[in-house]
N, C-alpha and C positions, 0 to 999 in steps of 0.2 A: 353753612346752614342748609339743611334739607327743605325742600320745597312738594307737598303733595296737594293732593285734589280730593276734595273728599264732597259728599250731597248734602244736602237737609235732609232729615227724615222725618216721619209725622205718624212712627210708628206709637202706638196706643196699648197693644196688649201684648201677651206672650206670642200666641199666634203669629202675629204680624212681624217679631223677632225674627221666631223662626224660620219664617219664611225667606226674611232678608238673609241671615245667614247663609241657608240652602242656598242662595245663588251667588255667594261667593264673595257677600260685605261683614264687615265685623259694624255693628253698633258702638255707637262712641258719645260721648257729653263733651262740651267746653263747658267750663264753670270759673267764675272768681274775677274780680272786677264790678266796674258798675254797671253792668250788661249783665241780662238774664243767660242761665242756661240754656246754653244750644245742642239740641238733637242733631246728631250727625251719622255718616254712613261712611268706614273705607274699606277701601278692595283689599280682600285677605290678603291677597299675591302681593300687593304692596305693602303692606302692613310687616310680612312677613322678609323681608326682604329689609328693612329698617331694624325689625327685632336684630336681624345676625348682625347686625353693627355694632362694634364695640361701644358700651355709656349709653346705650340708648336712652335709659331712662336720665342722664344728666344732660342732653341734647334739647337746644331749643328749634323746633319747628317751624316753618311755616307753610300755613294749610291756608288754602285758597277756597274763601267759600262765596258763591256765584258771582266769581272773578276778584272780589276784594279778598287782599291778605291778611295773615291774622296768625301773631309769633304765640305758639303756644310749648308748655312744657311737657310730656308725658310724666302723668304721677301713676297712675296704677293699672295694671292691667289685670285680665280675669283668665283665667285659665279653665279649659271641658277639661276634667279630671280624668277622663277616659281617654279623648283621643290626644290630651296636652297640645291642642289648638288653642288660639286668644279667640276668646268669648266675647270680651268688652274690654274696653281704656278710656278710659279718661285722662283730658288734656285741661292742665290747666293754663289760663288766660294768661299773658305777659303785659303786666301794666307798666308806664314806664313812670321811675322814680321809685316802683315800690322796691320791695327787699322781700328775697325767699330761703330761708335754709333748707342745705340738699345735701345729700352725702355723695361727693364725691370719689372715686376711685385712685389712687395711689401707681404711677409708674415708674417703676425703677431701670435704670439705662447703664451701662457703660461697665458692668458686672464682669467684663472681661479686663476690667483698665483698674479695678482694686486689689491692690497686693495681698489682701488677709485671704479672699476667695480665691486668688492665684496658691497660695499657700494650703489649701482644703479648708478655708474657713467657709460656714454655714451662714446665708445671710438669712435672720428673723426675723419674719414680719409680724409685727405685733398691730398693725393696723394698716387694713388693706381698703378701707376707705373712711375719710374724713369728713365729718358735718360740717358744713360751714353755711354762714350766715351770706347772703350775694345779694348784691343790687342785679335786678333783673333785664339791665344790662350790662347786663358784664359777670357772665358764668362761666367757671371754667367748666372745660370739659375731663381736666384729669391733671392729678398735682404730679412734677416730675421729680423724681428723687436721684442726682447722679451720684454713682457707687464709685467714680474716679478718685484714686488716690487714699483710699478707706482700708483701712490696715484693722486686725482681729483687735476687738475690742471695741471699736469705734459707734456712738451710739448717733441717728440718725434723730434730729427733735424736728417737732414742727416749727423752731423757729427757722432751722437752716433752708426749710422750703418756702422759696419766692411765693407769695400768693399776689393774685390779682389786686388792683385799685380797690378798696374799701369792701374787700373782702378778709373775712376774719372767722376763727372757727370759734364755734357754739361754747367748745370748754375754754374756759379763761382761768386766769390765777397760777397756773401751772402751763411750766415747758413741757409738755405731753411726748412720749417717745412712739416714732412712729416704725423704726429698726433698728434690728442692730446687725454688726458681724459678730458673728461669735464664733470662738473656736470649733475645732473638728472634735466629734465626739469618739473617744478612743476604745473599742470592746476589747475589753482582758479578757482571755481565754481561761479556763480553769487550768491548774497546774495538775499537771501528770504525777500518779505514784512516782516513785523514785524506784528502778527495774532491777533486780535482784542479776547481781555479776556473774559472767559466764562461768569463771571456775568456782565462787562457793556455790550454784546449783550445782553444778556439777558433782563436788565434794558431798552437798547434800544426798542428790540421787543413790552416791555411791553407798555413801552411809547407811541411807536409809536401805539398799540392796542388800548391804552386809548383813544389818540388822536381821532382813529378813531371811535371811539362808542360813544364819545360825539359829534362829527360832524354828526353823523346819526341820533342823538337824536333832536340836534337842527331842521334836517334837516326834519324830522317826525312834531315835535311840529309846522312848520314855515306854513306846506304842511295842517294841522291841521286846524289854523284857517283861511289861504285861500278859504278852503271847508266852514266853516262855515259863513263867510262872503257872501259867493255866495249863500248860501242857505238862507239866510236872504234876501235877494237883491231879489231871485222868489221868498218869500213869500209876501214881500212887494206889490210887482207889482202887485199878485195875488189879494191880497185885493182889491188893489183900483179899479180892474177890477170891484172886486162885488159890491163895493158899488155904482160905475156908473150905476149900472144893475137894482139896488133896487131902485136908487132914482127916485120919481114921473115925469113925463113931464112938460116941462113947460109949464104955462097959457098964450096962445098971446091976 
């Protein structure tokens, strides 16, 4: 359990927030219990040094206020939407005997000792953290799930995980699943045309070569005697020009 130090504060308006922040406290409340709300003040540097701790918000506290201890829970924090600094949090009270539901976080171990994931199976988490009902003493700080000996297929329920002393989760009536291994997911390639054989293109090409040299041929031979036909046709003309030219005048 963490242990911090945190003020009174006896701040009143916005002003007065801001002030506190500017030198380097987050504003804070305890609440819940038979004790009133307490105004309080901690050091960002500290605050922020707890934030990087894994569960933070499932961790129970204790915050020392002028010198008496005092176990509380973090329920919510505020966030400056600009610089994604904490603004403000609230801790709640830990009363004993009562009961608090939390959502929990889910850790799974030993992902190297399960033969399905050894084989390329995929493990699915279908729930990465668990509500549960806790006496407020006695929270876990995180459910452990071992992946030893968990072959493809295998489904992980919330009964197979140990839960603490008279802790119990919020959904009832059902064995709730909380993973599974599932097999490797396999991408099929599209299938390729089928590639046309070296010798019928080839018999193609040639074909289609022939085809084309005897259509050029015709096509010469056709062009061929057109020319010769028209050259016959001006010499024709030609002639009878001259023989009109030679023949004598008529006699009237």
């Amino acid at each position: 359990m963490n242990s911090i130090n945190v003020s009174i504060r006896k701040t009143n308006t916005k002003g007065e927030i801001n002030s506190l922040r500017t030198k380097g406290s987050v504003p804070a409340v305890i609440y819940g219990g038979k004790n009133e709300n307490q105004k309080i003040s901690i050091s960002k540097k500290t605050l922020k040094v707890l934030l990087d701790k894994e569960n933070f918000l499932s961790n129970i506290l204790s915050i020392t206020i002028d010198g008496k201890p005092e176990n509380v829970l973090p329920k919510e924090i505020v966030w400056d939407p600009i610089t994604d600094e904490p603004i403000h949090i609230d801790f709640l009270r830990i009363v004993e005997g009562g009961r608090i539901t939390l959502e929990i976080p889910v850790k799974f171990i030993n992902d190297e000792k399960s033969p399905g994931l050894k084989r390329g199976g995929v493990l699915n988490i279908v729930r990465r953290k668990v509500e549960l009902k806790c006496p407020t003493e006695n929270i876990p700080t995180e459910l452990i799930v071992d992946l030893e000996g968990l072959d493809i297929g295998s489904s992980i329920k919330i009964s197979s995980i140990k839960l603490p002393e008279k802790v119990t989760p919020t959904i009832q009536g059902r064995d709730f699943v909380v993973a599974t291994v599932a097999a490797p997911t396999i991408i099929k390639e599209p299938e390729k045309p089928a590639e046309v054989a070296e010798g019928e293109e080839g018999a193609e090409g040639a074909a289609a070569a022939e085809g084309g040299t005897e259509g050029e041929a015709k096509a010469a031979e056709g062009d061929k005697k057109e020319g010769d036909k028209k050259e016959g046709e001006k010499k024709d003309t030609g002639k009878k020009e001259d023989d009109k030219k030679k023949a004598p005048p008529e006699k009237k």
